[in-house]
C-alpha positions as CSV (number, residue, x, y, z in Angstrom):
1,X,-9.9,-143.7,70.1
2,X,-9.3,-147.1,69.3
3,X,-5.4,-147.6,70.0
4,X,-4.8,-150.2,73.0
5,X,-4.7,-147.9,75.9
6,X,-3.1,-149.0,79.1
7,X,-3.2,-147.7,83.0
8,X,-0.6,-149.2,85.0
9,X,-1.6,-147.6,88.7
10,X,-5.2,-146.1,88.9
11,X,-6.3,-143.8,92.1
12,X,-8.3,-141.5,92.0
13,X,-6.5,-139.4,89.7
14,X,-6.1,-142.0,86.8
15,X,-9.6,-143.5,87.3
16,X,-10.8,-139.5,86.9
17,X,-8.9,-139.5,83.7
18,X,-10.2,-142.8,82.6
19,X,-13.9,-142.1,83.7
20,X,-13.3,-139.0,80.8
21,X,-11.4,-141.3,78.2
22,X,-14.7,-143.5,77.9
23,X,-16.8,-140.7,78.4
24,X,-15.2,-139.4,75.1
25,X,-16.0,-142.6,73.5
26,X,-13.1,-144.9,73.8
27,X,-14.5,-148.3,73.8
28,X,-13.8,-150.4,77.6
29,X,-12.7,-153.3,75.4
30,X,-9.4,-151.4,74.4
31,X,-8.6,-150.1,77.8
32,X,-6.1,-152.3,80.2
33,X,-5.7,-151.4,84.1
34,X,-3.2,-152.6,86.5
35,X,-3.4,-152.1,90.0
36,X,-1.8,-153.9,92.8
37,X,-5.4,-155.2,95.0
38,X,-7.7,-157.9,93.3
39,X,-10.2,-155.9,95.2
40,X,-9.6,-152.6,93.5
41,X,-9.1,-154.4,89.7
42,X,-12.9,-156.6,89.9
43,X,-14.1,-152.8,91.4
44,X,-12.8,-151.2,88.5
45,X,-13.7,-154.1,86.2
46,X,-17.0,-154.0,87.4
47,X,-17.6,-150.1,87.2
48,X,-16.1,-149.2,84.0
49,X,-16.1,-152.6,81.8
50,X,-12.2,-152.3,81.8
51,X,-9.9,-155.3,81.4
52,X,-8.0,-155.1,85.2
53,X,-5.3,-156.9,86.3
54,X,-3.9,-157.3,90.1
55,X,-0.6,-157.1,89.8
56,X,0.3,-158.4,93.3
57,X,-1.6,-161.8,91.8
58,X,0.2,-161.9,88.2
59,X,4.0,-161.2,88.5
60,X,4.2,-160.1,84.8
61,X,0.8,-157.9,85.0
62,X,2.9,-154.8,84.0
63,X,4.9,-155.8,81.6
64,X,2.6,-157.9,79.9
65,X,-0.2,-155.1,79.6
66,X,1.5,-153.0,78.3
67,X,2.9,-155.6,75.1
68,X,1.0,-154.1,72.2
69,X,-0.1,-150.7,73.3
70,X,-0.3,-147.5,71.5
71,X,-0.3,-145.9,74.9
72,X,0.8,-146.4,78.4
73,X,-0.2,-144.1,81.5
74,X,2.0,-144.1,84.5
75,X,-0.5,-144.1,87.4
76,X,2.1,-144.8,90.3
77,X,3.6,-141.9,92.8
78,X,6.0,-140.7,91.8
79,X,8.5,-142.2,93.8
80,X,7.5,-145.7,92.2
81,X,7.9,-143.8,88.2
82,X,11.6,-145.0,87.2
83,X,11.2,-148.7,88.6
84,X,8.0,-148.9,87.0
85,X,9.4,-147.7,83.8
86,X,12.3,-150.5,84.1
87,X,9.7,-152.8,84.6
88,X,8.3,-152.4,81.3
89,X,10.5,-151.0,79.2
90,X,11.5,-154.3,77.2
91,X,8.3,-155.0,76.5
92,X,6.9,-151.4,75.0
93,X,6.2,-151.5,71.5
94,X,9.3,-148.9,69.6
95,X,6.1,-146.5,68.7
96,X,4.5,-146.4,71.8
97,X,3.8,-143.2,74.0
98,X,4.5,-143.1,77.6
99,X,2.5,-140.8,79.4
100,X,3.3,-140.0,83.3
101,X,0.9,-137.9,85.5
102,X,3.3,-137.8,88.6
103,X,4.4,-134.5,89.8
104,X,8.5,-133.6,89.6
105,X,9.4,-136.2,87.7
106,X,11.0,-135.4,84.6
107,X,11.3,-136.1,81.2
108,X,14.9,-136.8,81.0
109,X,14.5,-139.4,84.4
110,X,12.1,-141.4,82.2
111,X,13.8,-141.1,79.2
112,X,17.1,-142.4,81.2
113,X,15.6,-145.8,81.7
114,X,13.5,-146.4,79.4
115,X,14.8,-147.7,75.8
116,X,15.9,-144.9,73.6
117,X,14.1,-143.5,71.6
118,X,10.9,-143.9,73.5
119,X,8.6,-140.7,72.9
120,X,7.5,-139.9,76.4
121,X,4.9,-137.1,77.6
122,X,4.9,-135.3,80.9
123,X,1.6,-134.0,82.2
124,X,0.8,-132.3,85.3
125,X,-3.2,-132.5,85.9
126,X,-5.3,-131.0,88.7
127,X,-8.3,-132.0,91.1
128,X,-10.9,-130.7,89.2
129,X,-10.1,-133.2,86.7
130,X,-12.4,-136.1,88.8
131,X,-15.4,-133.5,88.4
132,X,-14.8,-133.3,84.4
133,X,-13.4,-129.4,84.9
134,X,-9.6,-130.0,85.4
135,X,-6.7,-128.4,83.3
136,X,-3.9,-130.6,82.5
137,X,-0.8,-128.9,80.8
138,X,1.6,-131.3,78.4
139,X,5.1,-131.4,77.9
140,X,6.8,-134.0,74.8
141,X,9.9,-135.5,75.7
142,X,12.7,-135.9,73.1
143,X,11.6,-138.3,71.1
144,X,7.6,-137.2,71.2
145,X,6.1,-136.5,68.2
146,X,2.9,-134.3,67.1
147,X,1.2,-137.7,66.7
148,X,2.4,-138.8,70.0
149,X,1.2,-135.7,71.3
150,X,-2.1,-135.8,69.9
151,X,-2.9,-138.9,71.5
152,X,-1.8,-137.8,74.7
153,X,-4.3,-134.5,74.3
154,X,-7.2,-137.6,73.7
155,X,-6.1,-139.3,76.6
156,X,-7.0,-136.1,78.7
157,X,-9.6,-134.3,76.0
158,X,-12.6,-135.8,78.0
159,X,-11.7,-134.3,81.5
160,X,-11.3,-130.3,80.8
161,X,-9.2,-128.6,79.0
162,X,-5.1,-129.5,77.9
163,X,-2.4,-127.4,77.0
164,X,0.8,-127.7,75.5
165,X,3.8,-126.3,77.7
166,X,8.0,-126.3,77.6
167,X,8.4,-129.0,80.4
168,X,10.6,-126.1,81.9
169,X,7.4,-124.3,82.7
170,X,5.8,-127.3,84.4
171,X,6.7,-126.3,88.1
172,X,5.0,-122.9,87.3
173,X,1.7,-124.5,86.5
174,X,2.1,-126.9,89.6
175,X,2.0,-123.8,91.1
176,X,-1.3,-122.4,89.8
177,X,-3.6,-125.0,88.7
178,X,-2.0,-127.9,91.1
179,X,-2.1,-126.3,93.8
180,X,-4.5,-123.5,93.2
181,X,-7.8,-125.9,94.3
182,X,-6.4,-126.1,97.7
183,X,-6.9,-122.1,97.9
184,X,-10.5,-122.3,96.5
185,X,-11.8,-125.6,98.6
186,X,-10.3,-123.1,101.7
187,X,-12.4,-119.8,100.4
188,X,-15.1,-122.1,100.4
189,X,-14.8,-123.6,103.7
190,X,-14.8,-120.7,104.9
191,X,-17.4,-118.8,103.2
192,X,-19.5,-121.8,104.5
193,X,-18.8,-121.3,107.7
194,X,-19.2,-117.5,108.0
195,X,-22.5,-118.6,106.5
196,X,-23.3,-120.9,109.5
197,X,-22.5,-118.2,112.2
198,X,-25.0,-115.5,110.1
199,X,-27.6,-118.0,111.3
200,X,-27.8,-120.5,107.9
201,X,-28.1,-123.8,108.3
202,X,-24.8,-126.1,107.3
203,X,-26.4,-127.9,104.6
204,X,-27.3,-124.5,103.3
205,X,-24.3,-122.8,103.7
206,X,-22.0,-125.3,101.8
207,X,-24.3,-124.7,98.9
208,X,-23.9,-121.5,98.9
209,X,-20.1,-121.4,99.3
210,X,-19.6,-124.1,97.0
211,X,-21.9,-122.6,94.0
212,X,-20.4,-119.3,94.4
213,X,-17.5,-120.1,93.6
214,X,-17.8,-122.7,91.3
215,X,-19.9,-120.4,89.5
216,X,-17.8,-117.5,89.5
217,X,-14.4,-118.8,87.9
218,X,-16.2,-118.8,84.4
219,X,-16.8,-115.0,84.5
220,X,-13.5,-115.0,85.5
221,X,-12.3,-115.0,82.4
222,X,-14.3,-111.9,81.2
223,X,-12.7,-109.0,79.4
224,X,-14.5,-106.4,82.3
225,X,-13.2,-105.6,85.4
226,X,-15.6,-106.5,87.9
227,X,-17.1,-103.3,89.9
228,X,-18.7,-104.1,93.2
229,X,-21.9,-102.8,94.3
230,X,-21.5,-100.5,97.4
231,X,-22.4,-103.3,99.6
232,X,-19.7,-105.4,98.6
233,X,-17.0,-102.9,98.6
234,X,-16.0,-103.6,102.1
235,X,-15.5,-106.9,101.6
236,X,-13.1,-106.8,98.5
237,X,-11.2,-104.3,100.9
238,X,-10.3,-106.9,102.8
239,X,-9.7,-109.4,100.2
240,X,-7.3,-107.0,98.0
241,X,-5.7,-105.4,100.5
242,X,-1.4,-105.4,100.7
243,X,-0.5,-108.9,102.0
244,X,-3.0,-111.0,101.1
245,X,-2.1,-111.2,97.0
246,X,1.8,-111.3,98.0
247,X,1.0,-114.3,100.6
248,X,-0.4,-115.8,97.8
249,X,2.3,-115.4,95.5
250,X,4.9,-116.2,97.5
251,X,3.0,-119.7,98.2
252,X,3.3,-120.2,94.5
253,X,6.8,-119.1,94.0
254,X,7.4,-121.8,96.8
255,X,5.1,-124.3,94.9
256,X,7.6,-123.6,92.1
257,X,11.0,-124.5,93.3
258,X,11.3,-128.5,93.3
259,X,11.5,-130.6,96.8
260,X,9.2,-127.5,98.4
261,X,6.2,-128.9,98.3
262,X,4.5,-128.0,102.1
263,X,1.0,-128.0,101.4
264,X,0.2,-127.6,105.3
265,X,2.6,-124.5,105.9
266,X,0.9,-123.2,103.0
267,X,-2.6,-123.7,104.6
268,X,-1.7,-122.3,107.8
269,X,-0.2,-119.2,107.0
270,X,-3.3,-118.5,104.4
271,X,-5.7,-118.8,107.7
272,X,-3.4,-115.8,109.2
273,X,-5.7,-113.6,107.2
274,X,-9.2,-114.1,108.3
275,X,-11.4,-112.1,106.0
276,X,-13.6,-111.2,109.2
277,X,-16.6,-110.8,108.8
278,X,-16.8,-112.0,105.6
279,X,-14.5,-115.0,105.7
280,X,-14.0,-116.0,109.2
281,X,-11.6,-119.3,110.1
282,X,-13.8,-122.3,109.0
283,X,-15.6,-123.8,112.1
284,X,-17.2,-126.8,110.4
285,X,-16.9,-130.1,108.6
């Protein structure tokens, strides 16, 4: 990709996505950041080869990285999306695509303030994404063309794998693949610490957990049903019986409906099922 590419707001999150964007091959040269701390801009600077502006230095960093760019990446929380794009509407190029990675902000509230005819691009990525394994699901806004599409898929193409979605389906995969990592990191938590009180050593027993289930979610995806070996049969017992699949699908249905967004009463009332002795409560750090 050699379009001008611009971050305004780079966490963790956007830095994931940029870490895969040079990955893929897009030259550092063509890439502008914008963050708020000088710190954070000469770290970035440093680390990636990225032109990096602190915005809280240059009053105009915004608007004036994003004159001339093919695309712009809204980096801020979400509550920070429709100043932002206020802030730099005048100055976006008629052509360019906006692309925002906050959660529950819309298409239409970006669309409101920004110039018309701006082609804008929801996307709702995940976690994973900073490990290179994420799933990001896109949805074009009005005025978003297959072209403007396209380059949002590149944007993302180095970090796992993209789909195209009707922005109406967008709470469903916030849902699944937003919040679904929460529910693995847990499992694995706590088959680490079962691990630990079957006499395993901590160091050990995060290994184990964490491989595990890394390793499983590509068989996943296998046409076969998996059949458990005697010795496991116990276990999946536990796992599949009546409460624990509907827990889980209420959570979602809850992760679905906008403003419900409690990942801590969703943790607690997954730990009212403790898969014992296979999954106790976690007991370490």
């Amino acid at each position: 990709m050699t379009k001008k590419i611009v971050f305004l707001g780079c966490g963790s999150m956007g830095e994931a996505i940029l870490t895969g964007l040079l990955a893929a091959g897009t030259a550092p040269q063509s890439v502008v950041v914008t963050v708020r701390r000088s710190e954070r801009a000469e770290e970035l600077a440093l680390r990636h080869g990225v032109t990096a502006i602190a915005s809280n230095e240059e009053e105009r960093a915004n608007a004036d990285a994003v004159t001339g760019a093919d695309v712009v990446i809204l980096g801020v929380k979400p509550v920070g999306i429709a100043a932002l794009c206020r802030e730099i509407a005048a100055d976006l190029a008629p052509n360019a695509v906006v692309i925002s990675v906050a959660a529950a902000v819309s298409l239409a509230q970006m669309e409101a303030v920004l110039k018309p005819g701006q082609p804008v691009v929801r996307s709702m990525p995940n976690t994973p994404l900073t490990v290179g394994r994420g799933v990001v699901a896109l949805s074009a806004g009005t005025n978003a063309t297959a072209e403007h599409l396209e380059a949002a898929h590149q944007v993302f193409d180095g970090s796992g794998i993209v789909l195209d979605i009707p922005e109406d389906q967008q709470d469903a995969v916030s849902a699944i693949s937003g919040s679904g990592p929460a529910y693995a990191f847990y499992l694995a938590e706590a088959m680490a610490a079962a691990a630990v009180e079957f006499g395993l050593s901590a160091d050990i027993a995060r290994i184990l957990a964490r491989e595990t289930v890394a390793g499983s979610a590509p068989g996943h995806a296998a046409p076969r049903r998996h059949q458990p070996e005697r010795h496991h049969r116990a276990g999946h017992r536990h796992v599949r019986r009546p409460g624990v699949a509907g827990h889980c699908r209420r959570r979602c249905e809850g992760r679905c409906r906008p403003r419900r967004r409690d990942h801590g009463r969703a943790r607690r009332e997954i730990t009212r099922y403790h898969f014992w002795p296979y999954f106790p409560e976690p007991g370490i750090t």
